[in-house]
C-alpha positions in Angstrom: -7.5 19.5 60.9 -6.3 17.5 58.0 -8.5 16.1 55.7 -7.7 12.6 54.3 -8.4 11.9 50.9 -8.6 8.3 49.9 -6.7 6.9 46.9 -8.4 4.9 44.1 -7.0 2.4 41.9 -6.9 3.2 38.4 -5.2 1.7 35.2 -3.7 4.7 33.1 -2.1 3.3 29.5 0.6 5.8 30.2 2.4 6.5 33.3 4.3 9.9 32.1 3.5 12.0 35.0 5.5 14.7 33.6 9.8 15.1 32.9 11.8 17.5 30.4 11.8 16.8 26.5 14.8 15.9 25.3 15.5 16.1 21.7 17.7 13.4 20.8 20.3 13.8 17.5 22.1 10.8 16.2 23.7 9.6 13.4 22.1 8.2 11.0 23.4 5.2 8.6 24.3 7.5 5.5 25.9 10.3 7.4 22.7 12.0 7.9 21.8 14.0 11.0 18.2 12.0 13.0 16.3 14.1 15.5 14.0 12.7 17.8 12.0 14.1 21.2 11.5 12.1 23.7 10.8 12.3 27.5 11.6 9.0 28.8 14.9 10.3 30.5 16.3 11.1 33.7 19.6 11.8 34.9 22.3 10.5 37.5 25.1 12.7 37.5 27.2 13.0 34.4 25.0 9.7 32.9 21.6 9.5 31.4 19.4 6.8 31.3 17.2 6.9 27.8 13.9 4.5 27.2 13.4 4.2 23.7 11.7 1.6 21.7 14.0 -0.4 19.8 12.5 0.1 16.3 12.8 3.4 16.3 15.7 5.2 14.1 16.8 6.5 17.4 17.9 3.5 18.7 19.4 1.6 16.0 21.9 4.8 15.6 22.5 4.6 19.2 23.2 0.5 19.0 25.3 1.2 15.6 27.2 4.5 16.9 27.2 4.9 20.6 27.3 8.6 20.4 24.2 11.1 20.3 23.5 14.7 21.8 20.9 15.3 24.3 19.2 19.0 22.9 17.1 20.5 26.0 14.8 22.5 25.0 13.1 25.6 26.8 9.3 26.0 26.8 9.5 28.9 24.0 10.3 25.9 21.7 7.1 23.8 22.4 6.2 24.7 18.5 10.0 23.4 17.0 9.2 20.1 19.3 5.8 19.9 18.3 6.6 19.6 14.3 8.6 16.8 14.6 5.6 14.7 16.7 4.0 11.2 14.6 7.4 11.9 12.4 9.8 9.3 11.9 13.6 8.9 10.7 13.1 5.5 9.8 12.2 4.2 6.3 10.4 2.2 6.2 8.4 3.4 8.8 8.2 0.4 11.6 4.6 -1.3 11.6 3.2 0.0 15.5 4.3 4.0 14.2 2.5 2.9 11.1 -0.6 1.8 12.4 -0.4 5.5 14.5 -0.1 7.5 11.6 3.6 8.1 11.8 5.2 9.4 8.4 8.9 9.1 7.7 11.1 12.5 7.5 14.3 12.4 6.1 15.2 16.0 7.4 14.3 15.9 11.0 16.3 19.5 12.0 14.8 21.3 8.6 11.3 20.0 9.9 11.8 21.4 13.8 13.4 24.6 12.4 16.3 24.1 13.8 19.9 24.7 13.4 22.4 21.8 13.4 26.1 23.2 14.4 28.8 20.8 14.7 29.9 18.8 18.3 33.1 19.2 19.7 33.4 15.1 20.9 30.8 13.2 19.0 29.7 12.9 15.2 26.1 14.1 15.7 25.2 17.8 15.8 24.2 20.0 18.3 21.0 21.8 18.2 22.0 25.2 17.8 18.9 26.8 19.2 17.9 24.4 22.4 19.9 26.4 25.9 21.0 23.2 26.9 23.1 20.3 24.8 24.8 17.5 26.5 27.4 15.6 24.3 27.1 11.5 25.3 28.1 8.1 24.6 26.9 4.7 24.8 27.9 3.2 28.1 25.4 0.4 28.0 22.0 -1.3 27.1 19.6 -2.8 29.5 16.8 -4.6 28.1 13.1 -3.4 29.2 10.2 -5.9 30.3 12.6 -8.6 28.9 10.6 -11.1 31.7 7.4 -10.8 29.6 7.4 -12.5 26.6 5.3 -10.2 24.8 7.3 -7.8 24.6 11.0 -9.2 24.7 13.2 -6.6 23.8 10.9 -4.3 22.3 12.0 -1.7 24.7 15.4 -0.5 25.7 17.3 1.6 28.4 20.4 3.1 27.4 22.6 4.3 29.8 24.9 7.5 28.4 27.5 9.3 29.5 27.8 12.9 29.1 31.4 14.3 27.6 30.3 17.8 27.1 27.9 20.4 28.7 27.0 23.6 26.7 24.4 26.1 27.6 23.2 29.4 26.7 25.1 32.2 28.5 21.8 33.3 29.6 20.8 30.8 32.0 24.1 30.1 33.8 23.7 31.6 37.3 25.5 34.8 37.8 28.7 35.0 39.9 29.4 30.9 39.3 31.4 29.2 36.7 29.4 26.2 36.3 25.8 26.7 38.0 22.1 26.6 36.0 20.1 29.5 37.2 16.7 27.5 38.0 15.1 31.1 37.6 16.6 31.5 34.0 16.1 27.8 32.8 12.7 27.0 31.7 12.4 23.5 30.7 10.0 21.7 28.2 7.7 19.6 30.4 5.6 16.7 28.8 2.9 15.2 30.9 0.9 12.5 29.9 1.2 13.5 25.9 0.9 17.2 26.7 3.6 20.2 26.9 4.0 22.4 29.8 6.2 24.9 30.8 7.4 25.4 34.7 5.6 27.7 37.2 7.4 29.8 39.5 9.5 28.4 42.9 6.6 26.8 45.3 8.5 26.5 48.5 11.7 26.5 49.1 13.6 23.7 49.3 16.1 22.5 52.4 18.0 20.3 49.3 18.9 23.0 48.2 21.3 24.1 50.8 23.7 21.3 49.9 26.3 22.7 47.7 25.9 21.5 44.2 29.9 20.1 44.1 29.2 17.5 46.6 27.2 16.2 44.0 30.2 16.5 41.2 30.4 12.8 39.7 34.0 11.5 38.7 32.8 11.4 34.8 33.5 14.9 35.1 37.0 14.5 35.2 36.8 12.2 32.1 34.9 14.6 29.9 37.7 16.9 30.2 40.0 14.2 29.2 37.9 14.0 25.8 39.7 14.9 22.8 37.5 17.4 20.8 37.5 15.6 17.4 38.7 18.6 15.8 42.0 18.2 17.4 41.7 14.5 16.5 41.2 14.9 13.5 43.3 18.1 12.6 40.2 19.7 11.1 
């Protein structure tokens, strides 16, 4: 027999029940490389939606650039992700991360420990050592809680497409050209302000016996119609 348990109502501050870090690199306004984690994020085929507040040095290079690199890292990297945390690329530093105890960092890779290596289709680097980078651009902006007028535009969603893939040779799953291995891949989790790694498998899942390709989105076909910019630019 099934025991019911009864829900209770409760008002958390935070609703971040758990999704992967991201570590987002963008360009900055004098050339220089910005690296922010985040885990607002979640992903619909070859697009991303990203909720960032709109002070942060994040999204004014995303609103001035339209480019970025979405740096997934694994759970051996909860230390590199960790160092850049109360850290900001924007001087000076915007009054709510202020009053948190944020502290501007010009050098947000040298802080992480991390490697920047050149994209092949947008300005901002990679992150050499993250298994998983996804090369994007700026599709479009969505304004968050823009019906409350406490907070108009104080929050936004931007929606990015993905021109590039590049992983690790380590996780791809063996005998495929273009599959993860879920084994191999461990993602950073954060859940409500705390990292996590993934457990093992827990059932298994009747989802998964839909072939991945029926899921292929048509923005494949338009990453591989990307110029790499060193072609473009005959670098």
């Amino acid at each position: 027999m099934t025991t019911t348990v009864a829900h209770e109502p409760i008002e958390p501050s935070i609703l971040y029940f758990g999704t992967p870090v991201v570590l987002i690199s963008t360009r900055s306004e004098d050339g220089s490389a910005n690296l922010a984690p985040m885990s607002s994020a979640f992903w619909l085929g070859w697009r991303a939606v990203l909720g960032l507040g709109r002070s942060s040095q994040t999204a004014r290079n995303l609103l001035r650039e339209r480019s970025c690199v979405l740096n997934l890292p694994s759970d051996a990297q909860a230390g590199a992700v960790d160092r850049l945390a109360m850290t900001t690329g924007a001087d000076p530093v915007p009054a709510r991360k202020y009053e948190r105890g944020y502290r501007y960092v010009p050098d947000k890779f040298g802080r992480a420990g991390l490697t920047p290596v050149a994209s092949e289709t947008v300005a901002p680097p990679r992150a050499a050592e993250c298994p998983v980078a996804m090369e994007a651009v700026v599709e479009a902006v969505h304004p968050v809680a823009g019906d409350d007028p406490r907070q108009p535009g104080s929050v936004l969603a931007f929606e990015v497409r993905v021109q590039r893939v590049l992983v690790h040779p380590e996780i791809r799953l063996a005998g495929t050209e273009d599959r993860i291995d879920p084994d191999a891949w461990r993602p950073l989790i954060m859940s409500f302000q705390r990292l996590y790694g993934l457990g093992a498998e827990v059932y298994p899942s009747t989802l998964a016996g839909i072939p991945e390709r029926w899921y292929r989105s048509p923005d494949v076909d338009r990453a591989r119609a990307v110029t790499p910019l060193s072609a473009a630019t005959g670098r």
